[in-house]
C-alpha positions in Angstrom: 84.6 54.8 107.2 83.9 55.8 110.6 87.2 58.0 111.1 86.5 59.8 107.9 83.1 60.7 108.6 84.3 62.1 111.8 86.1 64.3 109.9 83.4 65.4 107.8 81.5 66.1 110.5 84.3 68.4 112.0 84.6 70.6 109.2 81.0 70.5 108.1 80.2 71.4 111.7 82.6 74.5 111.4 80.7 75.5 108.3 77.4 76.2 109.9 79.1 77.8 112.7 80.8 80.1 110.3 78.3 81.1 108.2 74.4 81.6 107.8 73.9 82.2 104.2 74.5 78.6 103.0 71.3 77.3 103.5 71.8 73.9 105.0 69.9 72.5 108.1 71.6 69.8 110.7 69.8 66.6 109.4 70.7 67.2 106.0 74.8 67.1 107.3 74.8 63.8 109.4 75.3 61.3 106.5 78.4 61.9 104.3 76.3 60.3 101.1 73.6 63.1 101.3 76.7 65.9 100.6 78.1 67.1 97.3 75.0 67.9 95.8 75.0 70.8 95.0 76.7 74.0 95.2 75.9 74.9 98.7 77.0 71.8 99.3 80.4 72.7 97.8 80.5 76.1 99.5 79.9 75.0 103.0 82.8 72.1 102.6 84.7 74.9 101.3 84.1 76.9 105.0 84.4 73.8 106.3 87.8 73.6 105.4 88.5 77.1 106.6 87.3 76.3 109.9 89.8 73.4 110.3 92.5 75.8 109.3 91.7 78.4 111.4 92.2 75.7 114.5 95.9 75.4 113.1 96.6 79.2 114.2 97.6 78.6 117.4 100.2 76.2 116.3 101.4 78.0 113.3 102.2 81.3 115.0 103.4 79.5 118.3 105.8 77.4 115.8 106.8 80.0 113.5 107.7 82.8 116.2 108.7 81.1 119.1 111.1 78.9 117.2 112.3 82.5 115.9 114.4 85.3 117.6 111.3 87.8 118.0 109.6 85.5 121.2 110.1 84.1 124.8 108.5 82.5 127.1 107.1 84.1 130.3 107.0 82.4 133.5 103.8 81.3 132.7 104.7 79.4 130.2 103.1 75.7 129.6 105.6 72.4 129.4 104.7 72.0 126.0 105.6 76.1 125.0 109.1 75.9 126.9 109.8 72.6 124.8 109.4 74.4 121.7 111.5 77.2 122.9 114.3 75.1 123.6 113.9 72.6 120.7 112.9 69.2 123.4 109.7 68.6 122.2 108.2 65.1 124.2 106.2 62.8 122.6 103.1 64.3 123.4 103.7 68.0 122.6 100.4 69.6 121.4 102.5 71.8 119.2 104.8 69.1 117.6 102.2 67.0 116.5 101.3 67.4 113.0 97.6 65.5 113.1 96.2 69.7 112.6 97.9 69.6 109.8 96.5 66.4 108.2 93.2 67.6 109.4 93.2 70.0 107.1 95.5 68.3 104.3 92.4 65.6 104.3 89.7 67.5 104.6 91.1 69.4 101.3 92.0 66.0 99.7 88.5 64.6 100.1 86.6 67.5 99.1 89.1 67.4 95.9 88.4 64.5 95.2 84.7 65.3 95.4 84.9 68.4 93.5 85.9 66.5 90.6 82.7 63.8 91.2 80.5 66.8 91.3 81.9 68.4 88.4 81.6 65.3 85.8 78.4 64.6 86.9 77.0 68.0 86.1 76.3 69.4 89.1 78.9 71.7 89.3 79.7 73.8 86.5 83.1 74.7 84.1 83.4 78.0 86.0 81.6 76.4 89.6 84.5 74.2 89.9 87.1 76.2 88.8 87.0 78.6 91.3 86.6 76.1 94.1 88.8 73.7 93.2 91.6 75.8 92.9 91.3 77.7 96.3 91.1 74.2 98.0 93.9 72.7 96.5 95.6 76.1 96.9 94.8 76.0 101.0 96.5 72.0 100.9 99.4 73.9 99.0 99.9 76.1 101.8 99.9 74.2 104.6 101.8 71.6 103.2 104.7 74.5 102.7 103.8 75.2 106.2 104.1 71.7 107.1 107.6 71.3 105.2 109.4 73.9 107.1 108.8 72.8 110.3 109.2 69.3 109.8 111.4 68.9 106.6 110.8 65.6 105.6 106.8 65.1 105.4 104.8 62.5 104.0 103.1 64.1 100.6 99.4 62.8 100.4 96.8 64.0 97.8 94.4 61.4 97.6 91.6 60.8 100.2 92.2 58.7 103.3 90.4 57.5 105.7 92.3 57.6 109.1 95.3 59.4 110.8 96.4 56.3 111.0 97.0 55.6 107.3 98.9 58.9 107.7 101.4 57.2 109.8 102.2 54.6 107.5 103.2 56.8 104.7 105.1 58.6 107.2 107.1 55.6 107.9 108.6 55.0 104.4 107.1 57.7 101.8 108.5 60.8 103.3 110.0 63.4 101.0 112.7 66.6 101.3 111.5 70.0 101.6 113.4 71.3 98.2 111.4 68.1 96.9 108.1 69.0 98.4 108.1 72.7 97.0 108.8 71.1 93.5 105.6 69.2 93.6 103.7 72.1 95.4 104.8 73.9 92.8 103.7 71.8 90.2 100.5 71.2 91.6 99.5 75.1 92.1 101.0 76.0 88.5 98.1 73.2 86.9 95.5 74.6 88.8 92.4 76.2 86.6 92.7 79.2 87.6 94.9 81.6 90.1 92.1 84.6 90.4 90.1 84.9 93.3 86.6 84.1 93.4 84.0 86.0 91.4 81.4 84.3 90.6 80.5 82.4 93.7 78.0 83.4 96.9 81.1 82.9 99.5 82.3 86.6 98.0 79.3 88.1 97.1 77.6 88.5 100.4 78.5 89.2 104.4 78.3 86.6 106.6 77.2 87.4 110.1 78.3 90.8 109.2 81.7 89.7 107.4 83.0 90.1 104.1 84.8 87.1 102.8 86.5 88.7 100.0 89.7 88.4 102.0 89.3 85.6 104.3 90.2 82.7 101.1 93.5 82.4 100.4 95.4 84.1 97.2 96.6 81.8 95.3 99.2 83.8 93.1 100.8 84.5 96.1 101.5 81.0 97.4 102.5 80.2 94.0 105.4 83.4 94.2 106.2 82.3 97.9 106.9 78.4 96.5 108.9 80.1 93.5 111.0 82.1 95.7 111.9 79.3 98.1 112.7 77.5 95.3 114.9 79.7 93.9 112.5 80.7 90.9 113.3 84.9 91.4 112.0 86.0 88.2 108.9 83.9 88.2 108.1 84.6 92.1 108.4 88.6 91.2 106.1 88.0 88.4 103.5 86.8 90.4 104.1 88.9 93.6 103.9 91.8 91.1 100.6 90.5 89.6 98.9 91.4 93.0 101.3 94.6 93.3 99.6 95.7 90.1 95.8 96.2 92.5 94.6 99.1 91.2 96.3 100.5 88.7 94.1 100.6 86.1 92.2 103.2 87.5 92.2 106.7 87.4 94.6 109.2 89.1 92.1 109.4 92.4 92.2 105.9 93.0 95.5 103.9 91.0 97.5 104.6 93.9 95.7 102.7 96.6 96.0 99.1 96.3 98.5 97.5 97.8 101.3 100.8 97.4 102.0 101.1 100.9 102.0 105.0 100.7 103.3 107.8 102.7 101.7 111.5 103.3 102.4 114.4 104.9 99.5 115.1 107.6 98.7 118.4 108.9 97.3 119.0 112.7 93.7 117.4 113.0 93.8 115.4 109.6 92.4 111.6 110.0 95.2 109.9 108.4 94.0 107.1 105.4 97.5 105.8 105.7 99.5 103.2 107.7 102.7 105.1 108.8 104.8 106.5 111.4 104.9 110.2 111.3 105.2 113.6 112.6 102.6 116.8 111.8 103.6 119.1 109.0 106.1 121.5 110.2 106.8 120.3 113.2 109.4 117.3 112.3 111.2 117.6 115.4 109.1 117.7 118.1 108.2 114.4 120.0 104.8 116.1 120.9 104.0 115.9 116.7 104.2 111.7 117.1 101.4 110.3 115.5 101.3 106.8 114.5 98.8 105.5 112.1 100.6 102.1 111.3 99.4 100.2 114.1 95.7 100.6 113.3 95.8 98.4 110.4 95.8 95.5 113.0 92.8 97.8 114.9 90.3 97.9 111.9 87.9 95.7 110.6 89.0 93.6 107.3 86.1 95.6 106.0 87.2 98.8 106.2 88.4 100.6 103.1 91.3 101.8 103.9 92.1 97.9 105.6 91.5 96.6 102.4 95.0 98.4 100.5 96.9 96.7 103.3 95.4 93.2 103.7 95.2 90.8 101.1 94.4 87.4 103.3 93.0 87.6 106.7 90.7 85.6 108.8 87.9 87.3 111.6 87.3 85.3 114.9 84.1 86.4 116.2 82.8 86.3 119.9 79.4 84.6 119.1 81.1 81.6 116.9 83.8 78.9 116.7 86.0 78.2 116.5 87.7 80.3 119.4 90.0 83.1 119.1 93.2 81.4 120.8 95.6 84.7 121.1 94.3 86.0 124.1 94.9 83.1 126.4 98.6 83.5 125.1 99.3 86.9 124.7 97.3 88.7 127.0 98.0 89.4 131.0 94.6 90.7 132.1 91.4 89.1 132.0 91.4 85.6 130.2 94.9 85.9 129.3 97.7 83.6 130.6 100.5 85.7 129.7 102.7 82.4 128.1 104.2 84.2 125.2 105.9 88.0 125.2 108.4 89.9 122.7 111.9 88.4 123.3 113.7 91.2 125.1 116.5 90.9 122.8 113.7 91.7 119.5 112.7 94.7 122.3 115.9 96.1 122.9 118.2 95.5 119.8 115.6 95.2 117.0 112.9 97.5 117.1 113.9 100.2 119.9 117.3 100.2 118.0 116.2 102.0 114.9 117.1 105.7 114.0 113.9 107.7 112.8 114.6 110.6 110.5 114.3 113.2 112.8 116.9 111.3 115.2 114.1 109.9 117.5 115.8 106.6 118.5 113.0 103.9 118.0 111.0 102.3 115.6 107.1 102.8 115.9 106.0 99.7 114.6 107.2 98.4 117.7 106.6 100.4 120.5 103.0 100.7 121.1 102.1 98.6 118.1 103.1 95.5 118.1 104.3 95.2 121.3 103.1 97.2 124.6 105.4 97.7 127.7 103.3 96.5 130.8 106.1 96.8 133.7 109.6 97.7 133.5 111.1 95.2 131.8 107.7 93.2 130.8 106.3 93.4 127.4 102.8 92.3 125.7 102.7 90.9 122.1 100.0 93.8 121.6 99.3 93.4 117.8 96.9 90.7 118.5 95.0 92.1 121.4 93.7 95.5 119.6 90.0 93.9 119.8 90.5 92.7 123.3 88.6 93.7 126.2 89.7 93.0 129.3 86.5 94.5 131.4 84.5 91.6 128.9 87.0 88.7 129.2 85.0 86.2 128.0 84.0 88.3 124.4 87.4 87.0 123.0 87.4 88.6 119.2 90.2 89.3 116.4 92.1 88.4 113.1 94.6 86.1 112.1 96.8 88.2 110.0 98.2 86.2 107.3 99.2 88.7 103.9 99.3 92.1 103.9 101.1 95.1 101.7 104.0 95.6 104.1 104.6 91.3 103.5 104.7 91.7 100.5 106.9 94.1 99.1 109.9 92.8 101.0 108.7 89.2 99.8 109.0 91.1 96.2 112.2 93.2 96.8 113.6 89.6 98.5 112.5 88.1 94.9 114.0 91.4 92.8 117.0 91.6 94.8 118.4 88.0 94.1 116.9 88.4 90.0 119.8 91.0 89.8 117.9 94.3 91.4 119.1 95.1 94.3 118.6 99.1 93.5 114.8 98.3 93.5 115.1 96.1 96.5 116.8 99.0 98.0 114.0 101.5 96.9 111.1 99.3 98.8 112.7 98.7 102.0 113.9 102.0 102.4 112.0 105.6 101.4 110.4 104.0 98.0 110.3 104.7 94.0 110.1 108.2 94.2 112.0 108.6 97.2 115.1 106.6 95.0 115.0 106.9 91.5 114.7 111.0 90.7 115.7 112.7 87.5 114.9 115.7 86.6 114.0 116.1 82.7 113.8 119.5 80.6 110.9 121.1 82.1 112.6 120.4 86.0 109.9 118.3 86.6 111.0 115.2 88.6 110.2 111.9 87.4 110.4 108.5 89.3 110.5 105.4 88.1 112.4 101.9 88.5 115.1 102.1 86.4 119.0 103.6 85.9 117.6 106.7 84.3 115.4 108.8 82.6 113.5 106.8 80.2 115.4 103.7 80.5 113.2 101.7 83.0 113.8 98.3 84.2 111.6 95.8 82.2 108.9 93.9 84.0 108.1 93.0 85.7 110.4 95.2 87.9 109.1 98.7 86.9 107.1 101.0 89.1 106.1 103.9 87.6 105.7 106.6 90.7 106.1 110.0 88.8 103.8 112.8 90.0 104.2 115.8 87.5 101.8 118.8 86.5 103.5 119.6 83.5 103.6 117.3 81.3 100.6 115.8 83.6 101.4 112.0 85.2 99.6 110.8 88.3 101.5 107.5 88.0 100.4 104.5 90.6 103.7 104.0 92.7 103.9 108.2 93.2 103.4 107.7 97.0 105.1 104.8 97.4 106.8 105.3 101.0 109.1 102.1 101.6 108.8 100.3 104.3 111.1 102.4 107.0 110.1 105.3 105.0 106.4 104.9 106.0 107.6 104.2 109.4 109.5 107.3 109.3 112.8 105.8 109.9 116.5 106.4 108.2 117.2 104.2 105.2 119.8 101.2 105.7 122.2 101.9 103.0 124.7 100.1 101.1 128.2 100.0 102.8 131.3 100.5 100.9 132.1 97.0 100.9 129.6 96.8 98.5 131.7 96.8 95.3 129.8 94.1 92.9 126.7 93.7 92.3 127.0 90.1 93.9 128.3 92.2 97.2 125.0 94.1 97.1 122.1 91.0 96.6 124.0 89.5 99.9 123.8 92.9 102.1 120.6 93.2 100.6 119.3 90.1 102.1 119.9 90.6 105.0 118.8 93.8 105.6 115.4 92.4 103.7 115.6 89.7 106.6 115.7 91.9 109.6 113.0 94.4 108.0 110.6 91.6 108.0 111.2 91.4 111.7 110.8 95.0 112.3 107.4 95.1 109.9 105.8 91.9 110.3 107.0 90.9 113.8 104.6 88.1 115.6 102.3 87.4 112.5 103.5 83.9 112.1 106.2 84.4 109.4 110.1 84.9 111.2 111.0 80.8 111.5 110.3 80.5 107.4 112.2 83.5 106.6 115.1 82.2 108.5 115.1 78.8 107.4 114.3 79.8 103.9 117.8 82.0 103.8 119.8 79.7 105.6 118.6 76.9 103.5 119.5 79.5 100.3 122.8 80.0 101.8 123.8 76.2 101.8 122.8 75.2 98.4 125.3 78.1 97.2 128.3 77.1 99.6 127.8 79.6 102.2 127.6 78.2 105.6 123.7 78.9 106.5 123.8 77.0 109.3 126.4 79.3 111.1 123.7 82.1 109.9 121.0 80.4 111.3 122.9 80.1 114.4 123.7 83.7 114.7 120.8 85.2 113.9 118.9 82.9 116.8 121.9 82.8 119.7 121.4 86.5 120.8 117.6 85.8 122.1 118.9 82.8 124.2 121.6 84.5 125.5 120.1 87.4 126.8 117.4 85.0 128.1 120.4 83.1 130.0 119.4 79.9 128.2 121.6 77.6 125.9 121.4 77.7 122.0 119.7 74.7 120.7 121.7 72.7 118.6 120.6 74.0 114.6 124.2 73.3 113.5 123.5 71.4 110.7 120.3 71.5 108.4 118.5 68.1 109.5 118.6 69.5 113.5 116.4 72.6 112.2 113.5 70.5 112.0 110.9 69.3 114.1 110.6 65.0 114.5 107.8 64.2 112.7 105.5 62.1 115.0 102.2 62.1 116.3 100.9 62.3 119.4 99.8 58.2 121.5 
């Protein structure tokens, strides 16, 4: 039992790093028996937890965006970093190894398991465990998906273990598929007691150390849409993606538009902005000089800002004072503590992001440029998106947020899950200037009304309506009436439908890919480009088109312009990682 107390102690550890309102002193964590007593006890295993994931950034982004087309290596660059670039991982690559990921997996499983102790022996209640139970088994969900699409074939482990070691031996013989993984995943999140966030419990209803928690644990309706959609579920994921879509719009007209809409305004000449866009001051659309760009501050605020919250849904602080350590600026930055390993691939750079038309004609796209990268040389980029909180004066105050789900995320995960349920109109609408930028009509009063659909009051059903009119007469102040789109908040020119496009069939495959390369342009660096990939190639197999060729294209042009060889991805089991652990 020594291994697993070891274990305890890491997370439990974390916990009272984390947080100072859980009231629990250092004797009281040293034996395993005296925990799970009560609901502190529950909370601070719950933190726990969170700590150990937070210790698995490094490794997820690193994984999920150097594997991509969007990063390089610099000069600097460690063995183990160039290995994963170029797919020759050794045997004792930090980033290969999965034992972070069974850190985590275990901790979940044994605090499971102890949930469900507590709960029959009264000292948690109905409601208690509920709550806590579900975001723990929804955090095993999601690194287990995580887990499955760099490795493919994992082990699947839900009871508690005592040792890496007993990890191994499943691994040797009790390994499943990734399609077979997100089945179970799936059945484990849709049996879960409930997919809200908390409400009920102290972890949300005070700051810690000055933070808010509402949006560091994870949402669990969203990793249920995320398994649907990889698992070809369309109509289900949109269901749930548009469950957290919905934020807000219940309220009244000052207020139903805010959650989550991903809005657009027109600014006049010294107004503060309470929007993330790309855009130029009222009247003067065509002069450089009127460039303002709002949309990189989300990744400048604090979680706990107001307007923050209508963009972020799950995000995690790393503070100065506290473990664990904030590992992006050894990686991204090249002043101070930074080691400049990591940059912007020049082929994202050049062909991706400074490739894109604005309306005006302005030839780049400002979510790139001085937002989420910065140029620091001719020819040498930053990965600036993480760096916002960075000083380099104070090298050693290293500070900022892992950015896991936000509004932009979203919507193109729910126009990816519309578009292939038969709507690629919709799909259309949120990548490009939004509802009432797309669907217009105008009734017998000429007053325009917008809303998803193929006319006036013939809507699409759920849950694929969005209702964005904006009329004084008759008076509507519907929720999606400032719904931007994605390059229409940016300010950029819509990607529309060729002529090629003849069957609807035609338009779901254009549509995915534009959705594909808008979540590069939007969500660049955050940890998400090798899933999207895989998760369209894969798509593309299991319907006799030839993903892997797909794959291949889509990840050649970064290696080429780098003057390095493609790695071999040219069938689907040569995508993965091996699955071993580090001697």
């Amino acid at each position: 039992m020594k291994y697993k107390k070891n274990i305890l102690m890491l997370f439990f550890a974390s916990s009272l790093i984390l947080t100072s309102c859980v009231d629990a002193k250092v004797e009281e964590v040293l034996e395993y028996e005296n925990h799970y007593q009560t609901t502190a006890d529950a909370d601070n295993a719950i933190l726990g937890v969170y700590g150990s994931f937070m210790r698995l950034a490094e490794q997820m982004v690193v994984l999920n965006e150097l594997r991509g087309d969007l990063m390089d290596v610099t000069t600097n660059a460690s063995q183990d970093l160039q290995e994963i670039n170029l797919k020759r991982t050794g045997s004792d690559n930090k980033y290969a190894d999965p034992t972070q990921f069974f850190t985590v997996i275990q901790n979940c499983n044994d605090i499971l398991a102890n949930f469900d102790i507590m709960y029959k022996s009264n000292k948690l209640t109905k409601d208690q465990y509920n709550e806590r139970y579900s975001d723990v088994a929804a955090m095993r969900c999601y690194v287990y998906l995580q887990l499955g699409i760099q490795y493919g074939n994992v082990p699947y482990i839900t009871d508690p273990i005592v040792s890496i070691e007993d990890v191994k031996k499943y691994s040797e013989s009790d390994k499943i598929g990734l399609d077979e993984l997100i089945k179970k995943l799936i059945t484990c999140m849709e049996g879960l007691p409930t997919l809200d966030d908390y409400v009920n419990s102290p972890l949300v209803q005070y700051t810690l150390d000055g933070y808010e928690l509402n949006k560091f644990f994870i949402n669990k309706h969203l990793v249920l849409a995320d398994l649907y959609l990889w698992d070809g579920r369309y109509l289900d994921a949109a269901t749930q993606y548009r469950k957290i879509l919905a934020t807000d719009e219940e309220k009244g007209a000052a207020e139903n538009n805010d959650g989550y809409k991903c809005r657009g305004w027109v600014w006049k000449d010294g107004e503060t902005p309470n929007t993330f866009q790309v855009y130029y001051i009222r009247y003067m659309w065509d002069d450089l000089n009127s460039y303002r760009n709002s949309w990189c501050s989300m990744f400048q605020l604090p979680a706990e800002n107001d307007v923050a919250k209508c963009e972020w849904i799950w995000t995690m602080s790393y503070d100065k004072s506290f473990a664990p350590t904030y590992p992006f600026i050894s990686l991204f930055a090249n002043e101070g503590k930074g080691t400049y390993q990591l940059m912007p691939s020049t082929y994202a750079v050049d062909s991706l992001w400074e490739n894109q038309v604005q309306k005006n004609g302005f030839k780049f796209d400002g979510r790139g440029r001085n937002s989420s990268f910065k140029q620091v040389a001719p020819g040498q980029y930053v990965v600036q998106k993480y760096l916002y909180n960075y000083d380099s004066s104070k090298p050693f105050e290293q500070q900022g947020r892992l950015f896991l789900y936000r509004a932009g995320l979203l919507h193109l995960r729910y126009a990816e899950a519309a578009n292939r349920a038969g709507y690629p109109k919709l799909a259309y609408a949120l990548v490009n200037q939004g509802i009432n930028g797309t669907f217009k009509w105008d009734n017998v009063g000429n007053d325009s009304i917008y809303q998803s659909g193929y006319g006036p009051g013939k809507p699409y059903p759920a849950p694929f309506y969005l209702d964005g009119r904006n009329s004084d007469n008759p008076y509507y102040r519907s929720p999606w009436r400032d719904n931007a789109g994605i390059r229409g908040r940016a300010s950029l020119k819509s990607v529309e439908f060729p002529s090629t496009c003849t069957t609807t069939n035609d338009s779901i495959q254009f549509m995915e890919k534009v959705i594909l390369q808008e979540c590069a342009l939007e969500t660049g660096f955050e940890g998400n480009r090798w899933g999207d990939l895989v998760r369209i190639a894969h798509r593309m197999n299991k319907e006799g088109r030839d993903g892997n060729t797909f794959l291949n294209d889509n990840l050649k042009k970064k290696y080429q312009i780098a003057g390095e060889a493609l790695p071999d991805y040219s069938s689907e089991d040569k995508w993965f990682l091996p699955f071993r652990f580090n001697n």
